[in-house]
KOLZAZA-988285 format. One record per residue (C-alpha): z, y, x. Coordinates in steps of 0.02 Angstrom, whole numbers, plus 50000, padded with zeros to 5 digits. Example, Ala and Ser with C-alpha at 12.3 -4.5 7.8 and 13.67 -1.06 7.14 Angstrom:
503904977550615503574994750684
***
This chain:
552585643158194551895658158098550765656957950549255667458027548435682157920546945686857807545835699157843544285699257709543045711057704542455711557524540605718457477539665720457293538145711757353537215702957497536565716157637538065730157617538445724857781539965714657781539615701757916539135717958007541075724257989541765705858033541025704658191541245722558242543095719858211543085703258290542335710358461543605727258452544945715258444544225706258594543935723458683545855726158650546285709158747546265698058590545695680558612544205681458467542785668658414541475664358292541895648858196540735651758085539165664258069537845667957926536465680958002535355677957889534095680758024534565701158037534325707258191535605720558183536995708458119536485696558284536465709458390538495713458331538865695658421538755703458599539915695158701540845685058566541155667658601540365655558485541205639858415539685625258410539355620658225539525602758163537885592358119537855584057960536475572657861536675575057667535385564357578534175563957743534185582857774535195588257917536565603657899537565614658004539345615557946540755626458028541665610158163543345614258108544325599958216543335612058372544215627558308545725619758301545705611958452545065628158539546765637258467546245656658477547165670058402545585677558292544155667058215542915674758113542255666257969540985669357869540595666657673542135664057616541585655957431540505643457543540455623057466540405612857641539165598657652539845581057576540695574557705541745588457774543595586657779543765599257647542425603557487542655623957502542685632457659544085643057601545115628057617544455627357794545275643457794546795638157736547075625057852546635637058016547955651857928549215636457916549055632558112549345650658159547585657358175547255676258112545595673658011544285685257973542985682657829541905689157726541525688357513540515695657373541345700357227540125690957109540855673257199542755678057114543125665256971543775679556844541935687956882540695673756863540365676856676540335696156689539205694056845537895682556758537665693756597537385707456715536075699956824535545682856764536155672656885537385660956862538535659057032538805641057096539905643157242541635652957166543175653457240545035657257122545485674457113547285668257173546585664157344545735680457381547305689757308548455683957436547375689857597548425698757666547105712757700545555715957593544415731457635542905735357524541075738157635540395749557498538485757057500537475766957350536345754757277535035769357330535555766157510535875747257491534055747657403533115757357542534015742957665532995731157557531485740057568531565744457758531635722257761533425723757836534215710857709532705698157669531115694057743529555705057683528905692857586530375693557464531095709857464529645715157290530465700857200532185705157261532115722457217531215720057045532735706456991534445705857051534225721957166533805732957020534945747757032535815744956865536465729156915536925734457085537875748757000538865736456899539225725957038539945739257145540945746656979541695728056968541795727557149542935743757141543895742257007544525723057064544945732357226546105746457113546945729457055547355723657204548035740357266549075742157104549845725357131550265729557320550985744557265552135737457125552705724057236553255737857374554185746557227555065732557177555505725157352556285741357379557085741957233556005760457177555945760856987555325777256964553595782756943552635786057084551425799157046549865790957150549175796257029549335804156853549165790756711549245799356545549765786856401549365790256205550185784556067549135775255949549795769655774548155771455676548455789255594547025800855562548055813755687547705802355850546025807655846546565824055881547975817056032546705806956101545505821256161546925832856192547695816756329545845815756378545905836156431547515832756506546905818956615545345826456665546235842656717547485832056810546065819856901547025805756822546685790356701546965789456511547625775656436547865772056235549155759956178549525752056025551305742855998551285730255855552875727055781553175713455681552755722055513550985724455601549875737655516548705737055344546865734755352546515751455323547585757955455546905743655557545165751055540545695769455581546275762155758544795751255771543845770955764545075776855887544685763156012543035767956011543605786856020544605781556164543075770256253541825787256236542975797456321543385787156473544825779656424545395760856421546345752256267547865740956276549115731556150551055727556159551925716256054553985724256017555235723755921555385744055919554195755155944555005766556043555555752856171553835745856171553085762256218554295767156368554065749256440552395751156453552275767756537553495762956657552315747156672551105756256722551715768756832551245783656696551675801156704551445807556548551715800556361550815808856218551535806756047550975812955881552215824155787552915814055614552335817255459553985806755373555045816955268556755818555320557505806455225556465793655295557085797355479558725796455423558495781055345557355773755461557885782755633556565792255745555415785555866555075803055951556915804055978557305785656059555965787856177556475805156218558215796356251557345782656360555875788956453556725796956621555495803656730553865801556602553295820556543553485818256351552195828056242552285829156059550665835955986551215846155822550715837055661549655847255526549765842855396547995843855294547345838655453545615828155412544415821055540542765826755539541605817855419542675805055326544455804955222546085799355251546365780655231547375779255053547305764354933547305770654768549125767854702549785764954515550375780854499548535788654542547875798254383546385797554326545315811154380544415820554221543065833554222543635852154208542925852454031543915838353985545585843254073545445860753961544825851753789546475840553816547855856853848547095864153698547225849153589549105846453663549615862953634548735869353480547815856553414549505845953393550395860553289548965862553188548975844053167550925845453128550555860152984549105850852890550125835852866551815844752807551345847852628551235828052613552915825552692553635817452531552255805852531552185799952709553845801752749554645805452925553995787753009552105790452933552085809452988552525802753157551105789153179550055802953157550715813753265550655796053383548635796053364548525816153398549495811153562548455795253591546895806653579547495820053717547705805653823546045798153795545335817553831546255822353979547395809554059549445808554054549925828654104549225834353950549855818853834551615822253899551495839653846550715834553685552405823153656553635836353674552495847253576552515833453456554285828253454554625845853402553695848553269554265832053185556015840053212555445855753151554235850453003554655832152948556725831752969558085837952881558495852552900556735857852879556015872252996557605870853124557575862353280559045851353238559375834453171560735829053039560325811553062560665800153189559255786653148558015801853138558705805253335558375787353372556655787653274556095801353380556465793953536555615779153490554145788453457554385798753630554405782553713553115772853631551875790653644552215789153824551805771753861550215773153753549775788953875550195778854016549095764253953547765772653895547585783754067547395768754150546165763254058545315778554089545545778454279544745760854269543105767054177542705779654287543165771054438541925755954373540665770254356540965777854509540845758654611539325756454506538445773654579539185770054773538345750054742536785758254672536805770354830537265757354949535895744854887534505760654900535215761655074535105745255140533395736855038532615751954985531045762955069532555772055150532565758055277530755750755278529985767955318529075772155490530285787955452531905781355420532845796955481532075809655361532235797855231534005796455250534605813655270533555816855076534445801255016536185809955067535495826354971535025817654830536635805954816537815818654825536845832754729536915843054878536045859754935535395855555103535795841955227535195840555423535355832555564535285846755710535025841955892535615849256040534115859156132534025873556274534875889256189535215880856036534985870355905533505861055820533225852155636532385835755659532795830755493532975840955336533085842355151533425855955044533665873555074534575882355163534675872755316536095879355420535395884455621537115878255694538415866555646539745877755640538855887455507538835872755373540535868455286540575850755339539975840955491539935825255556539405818055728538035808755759537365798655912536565807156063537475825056017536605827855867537645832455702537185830355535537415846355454537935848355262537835862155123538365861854936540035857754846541645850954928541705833454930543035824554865544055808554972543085796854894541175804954926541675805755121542185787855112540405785455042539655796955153540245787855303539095773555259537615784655278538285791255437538295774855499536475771455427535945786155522536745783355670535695765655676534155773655644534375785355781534615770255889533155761055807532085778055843532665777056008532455756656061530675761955976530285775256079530865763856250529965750556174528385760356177528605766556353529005749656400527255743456332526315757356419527205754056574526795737256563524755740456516524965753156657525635741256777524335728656729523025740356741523445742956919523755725956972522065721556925521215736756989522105732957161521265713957146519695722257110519685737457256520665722457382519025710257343517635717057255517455733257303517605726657516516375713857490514895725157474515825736757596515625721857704513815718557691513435736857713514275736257881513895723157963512025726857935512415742758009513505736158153511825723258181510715737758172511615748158279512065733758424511145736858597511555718758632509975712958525508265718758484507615719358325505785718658274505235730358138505445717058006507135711258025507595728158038506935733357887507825717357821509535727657871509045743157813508595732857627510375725857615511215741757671510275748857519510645737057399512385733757455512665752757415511815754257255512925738957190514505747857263513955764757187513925756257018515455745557050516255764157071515465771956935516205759256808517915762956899517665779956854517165779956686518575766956644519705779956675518795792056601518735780656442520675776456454521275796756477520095801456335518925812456459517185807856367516355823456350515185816856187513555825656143513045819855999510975822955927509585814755889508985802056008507585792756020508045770556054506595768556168506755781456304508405776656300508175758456305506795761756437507995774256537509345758456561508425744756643507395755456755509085760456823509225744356878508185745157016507255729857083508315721156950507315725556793505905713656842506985699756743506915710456587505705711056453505725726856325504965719456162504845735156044503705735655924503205749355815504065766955815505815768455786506805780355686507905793455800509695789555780511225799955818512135796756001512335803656162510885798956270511865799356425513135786756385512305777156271510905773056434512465767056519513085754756388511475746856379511155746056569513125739656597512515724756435510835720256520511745719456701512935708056648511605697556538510495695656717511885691656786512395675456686510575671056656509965654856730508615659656870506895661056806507585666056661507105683756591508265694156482507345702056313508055719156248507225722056053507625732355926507355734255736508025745155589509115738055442509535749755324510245766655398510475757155568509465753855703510015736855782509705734755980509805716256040510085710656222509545693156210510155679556369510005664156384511625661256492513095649456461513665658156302515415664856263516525655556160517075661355993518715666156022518605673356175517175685256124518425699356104519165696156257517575701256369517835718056319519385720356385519435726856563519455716156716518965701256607517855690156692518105675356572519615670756670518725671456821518035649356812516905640956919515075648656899515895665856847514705680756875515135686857066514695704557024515545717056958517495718656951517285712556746517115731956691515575732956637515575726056445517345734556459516445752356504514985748156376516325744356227517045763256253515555771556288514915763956085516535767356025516535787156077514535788356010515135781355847514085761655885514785745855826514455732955967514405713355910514265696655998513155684155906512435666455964510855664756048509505653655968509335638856083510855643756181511605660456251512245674956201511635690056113512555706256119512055721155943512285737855962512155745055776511735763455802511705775755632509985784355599509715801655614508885804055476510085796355362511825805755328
***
């Protein structure tokens, strides 16, 4: 009997409609004269998906009790005994109920493709095994039910229902995937369009897989071993050289003018590669990653092998390879890779990109430990002091010590001729000091042997004297140059520490700044004339950092760039830096790099946070428009709809009684509005302030009578005349009123609410006095906030939408009023405005 077929219809997420595609599939197959059923169906409780069933037959689902609950499982002994040709089953990754034959229903599956039955399913990609970690950093959620890669890699068809996540999104929102009353949380956590983006990039890519591996095994089943050109694959070359910068982003042109894929690859041998090489090809990874392509490794024997198996590996087209910089010698000795793989690439385009060879990358020196043979490197002052004094200085050196040849003798005239080369050294370094011993050599010859003032030698133990002074002035050279090379490299780690260490502890770092004080730190370091960072803008470019003078207006016009995040470039102008100050410099590259990210997780912090007050803001002025704003709305009409019923009569009285809550019902929504109003004017810094001299008790007088029928519970107690003090009348009257509202309205009943004032000093202090519940200590600061109604307890004021002491707190902010909370004497609260005196500057 046959095995029967796969058929899975793979999706990136729930709702792309892939139990919609199984059943339509299931009934054209039934159209065509296919015997087709449901085994097993997951609706969800979508309309459209049910209404895909039609005429399908449906296989009756087995009843299980798990722990007391009952569950519907798919009755596989029913399918099986039913024998059709196509069963549709759906959610593949599904873990049956305990007590079902098998624990996964893809081993349902298996059992059903094992009798002969063609079986159609469904899967998300997030359910693969390979996937489950990928898919839970992405979106949170950790995936219970998985099913092995292996399984869903041999269906023997897979087809990918794709959607936008715009379009799988608006599905959500038009309450085609969940019910209404989840689709805001849906959408807000694993719906959000980045994650659905990933999902589907996973989605596709496992898909390319799959169609790679089909395609290989055709190939090799038919015995193809050349490249198909699918599609063009263009492979690089990596060995760490500074050059592969340059072939990357040439393969990277080639591939995107071809439509195809780049690929970088690396073959370790068994020699490997040193660290510094290994960091250049760390860079070039990350080259490789920003321009799109992907990164791989081979282990080989020989290069060139390595390399050709892994194009043909891959199907590739084209094989990019970076001209050698060995000498000729070398590729005698040691053969040449470009050639081998010429010899065995076949069909594979080769490309060799032409070396050059004082070819630097932008912003940073070639990788080269300093060797023993390095000289040191000596100031151009120096370097001339020390030709002189090897030239000159040794002759005259030779012809001040002749007359006392007698005396010293040929072996004392040459230690001193040993210190005159000893002291080139010490000035200049070994080319110099060699000169300075054949300069020397010959005027011992000349002045110190016989015969005197020839260059010859009658004496063989004056030959070997001389070339024991030859040798020993060289090795003191050689010594004493590297001595020198180690001083001033010690001086030179000791400046790069003491540069590093202002880098990473100093201000440089700590600043609210951090990218201006970087770019003068680079300046200042390097004794530079200018350094920038310029940013790309419309038509050009723009400094956002600077120091020094002048600043170039494009990159191109400065001598040396190097490439910062977000296309910006930092810019630099003064003397040529040497290997060693790029090395350097590419720590403050990297320093400015991060603070361009720092600036920018900053700046989406800060819109985060006023997203979030925003979004706060609204949800509480929604609570307060959905409840407090309808309930006077509500009073208002149904005394209205009472009034105006021809059901009842009303006497004059009762009437009247409508008419009176009507009123009052408006007045407290007109001031529930107002304090709307002037919350957002508060909060978008509308206040137009008109500051002069005002006098406390017209003002104070002003606020509770426009509290209507209200300011019977209030008692002014002013005594004496007041000085004027500087405010705006308008707004200060609405502090005060939006303070005594809220004081009547947490006063006991019977209770009246006393508004004094005094002067202390250059203020004037206005009390509201209640004798109310009191506020807490610490939560005295929190009554000013808006929409704070003490956290809305038992006995909570049920006026207001908790904007008034909000409103009053910016309204005494703008006028320039410090507003206090204080204790009431016997129990309340007491709320102090603290106004400044006209009179009093």
């Amino acid at each position: 009997m046959a095995r029967g077929t796969l058929r899975v219809y793979l999706g990136a997420a729930p709702g792309v409609g892939k139990t919609y595609a199984m059943l339509n599939e299931g009934w054209r197959r039934k159209e065509r004269g296919t015997d087709a059923v449901v085994g097993y169906l997951e609706a969800h409780g979508r309309v459209h998906t049910l209404e895909q069933v039609r005429d399908l037959e449906i296989v009756p689902r087995r009843n299980l009790v798990y722990r007391g609950h009952p569950f519907e499982e798919m009755d596989l002994d029913a399918v099986l005994a039913r024998r059709p040709e196509v069963v549709l089953v759906d959610e593949l990754a599904h873990t049956n109920v305990p007590g079902s034959r098998h624990e996964k229903r893809w081993q349902d599956v298996q059992e059903l493709l094992d009798a002969g039955i063609t079986v159609i399913s469904t899967l998300n990609i997030q359910h693969l095994e390979s996937l489950n970690d990928v898919v839970a950093q992405i979106t949170g959620i950790t995936q219970q039910e998985t099913i092995p890669d292996e399984i869903a890699r041999l269906a023997d068809q897979i087809e990918l229902v794709d959607q936008t996540p715009e379009a799988l999104r608006r599905r959500m929102a038009h309450g085609n995937i969940y019910a209404p009353e989840k689709v805001d949380a849906a959408l807000a956590n694993y719906f959000r369009e980045g994650n659905l983006a990933a999902l589907r990039e996973l989605a596709l890519l496992w898909l390319a897989d799959r169609v790679d591996e089909g395609l290989e095994d055709y190939r090799q089943r038919h015995g193809i071993d050349t490249p198909w050109e699918t599609r063009e694959r263009v492979v690089v070359a990596l060995t760490g050289a500074p050059s592969a910068d340059r072939l990357l982003r040439r393969g990277a042109r080639m591939a995107a003018r071809l439509h195809g894929e780049l690929i970088g690859v690396h073959v370790r041998t068994n020699s490997g590669l040193a660290g510094e090489e290994r960091a250049d090809l760390e860079a070039q990874r990350r080259l490789l990653a920003s321009l799109g392509g992907r990164y791989a490794e081979v282990s080989a024997t020989d290069v060139a092998e390595g390399l050709v198996d892994f194009a043909a590996a891959e199907n590739a087209t084209q094989l990019l390879l970076g001209a050698t910089a060995r000498s000729k010698w070398s590729e005698l000795t040691g053969g040449s890779v470009i050639n081998r793989v010429i010899r065995r690439a076949g069909p594979v385009d080769i490309h060799i990109l032409a070396h050059h060879g004082d070819e630097r990358p932008a912003g940073r020196a070639l990788p080269r430990l300093p060797g023993r043979h390095r000289l040191a490197a000596f100031p151009v002052h120096r370097r001339q002091a020390a030709w002189a004094m090897a030239t000159a200085g040794v002759v005259l050196l030779a012809l001040a010590l002749s007359p006392f040849r007698d005396s010293l003798g040929f072996a004392g005239a040459l230690l001193f001729l040993l210190l005159g080369v000893t002291a080139v050294s010490v000035v200049g370094g070994v080319p110099p000091a060699a000169v300075a011993v054949v300069v020397a050599a010959l005027c011992a010859d000349f002045f110190f042997t016989v015969p005197y003032h020839r260059f010859t030698v009658a004496s063989w133990i004056d030959v070997v004297d001389l070339a024991a002074f030859a040798a020993a002035a060289v090795a003191v050279s050689i010594l004493v140059d590297g001595l020198a090379r180690r001083t001033l490299q010690a001086t030179r780690s000791g400046a790069e520490a003491e540069a590093l260490a202002r880098l990473a502890g100093g201000a440089v770092l700590t600043g609210a700044e951090p990218l201006p004080e970087l770019v003068d730190e680079v300046r200042r370091t390097f004794g530079l004339d200018a350094v920038a960072v310029l940013a790309p803008v419309e038509g050009g470019w723009k400094a956002v950092a600077a120091a020094g003078a002048p600043v170039p207006s494009e990159p191109r016009a400065a001598p040396m760039t190097a490439e910062l995040s977000g296309g910006a470039v930092l810019v630099v102008v003064g003397d040529a830096l040497d290997a060693e100050d790029r090395r350097l410099l590419n720590a403050f590259v990297a320093q400015l790099r991060l603070a361009q990210e720092r600036a920018r997780l900053q700046a989406e912090a800060d819109s985060a946070a006023d997203l979030a007050e925003a979004n706060e803001l609204r949800s509480a002025l929604l609570a307060a428009v959905s409840h407090d704003l309808r309930t006077p709305l509500h009073a208002i009409k149904t005394a209205a709809t009472s009034l105006l019923s021809r059901d009842v009569t009303w006497d004059a009285e009762e009437a009247r009684g409508f008419a009176k809550t009507i009123d009052d019902e408006a007045d407290r929504l007109t001031h529930l509005v107002s304090n709307l109003l002037d919350m957002s004017r508060i909060q978008t810094g509308a206040l137009g302030v008109i500051m002069r001299a005002v006098a406390v008790e017209d003002v104070v007088y002003s606020a509770v009578g426009s509290l209507g029928s209200a300011s019977g519970g209030v008692v002014i107690d002013i005594e004496g005349e007041l000085p004027l003090v500087r405010a705006d009348a308008g707004l200060l009257e609405r502090a005060l009123a939006n303070v005594v509202d809220n004081a009547l309205a947490w006063s006991p009943p019977g209770t009246a609410v006393r508004v004094g004032a005094e002067v202390l000093a250059d203020r004037v202090l206005v009390r509201v006095v209640d004798h109310g519940p009191g506020i807490p200590p610490d939560r005295r600061q929190d009554v000013f906030q808006a929409f704070q109604r003490l956290g809305d307890r038992a006995g909570a004021s049920p006026n207001g939408v908790g904007l008034g002491l909000a409103v009053a707190r910016g309204f005494a902010d703008a006028i320039g009023a410090g507003v206090a909370i204080e204790d009431t004497q016997g129990g309340g609260t007491t709320v102090v405005f603290s106004l400044q005196r006209a009179d009093v500057r």
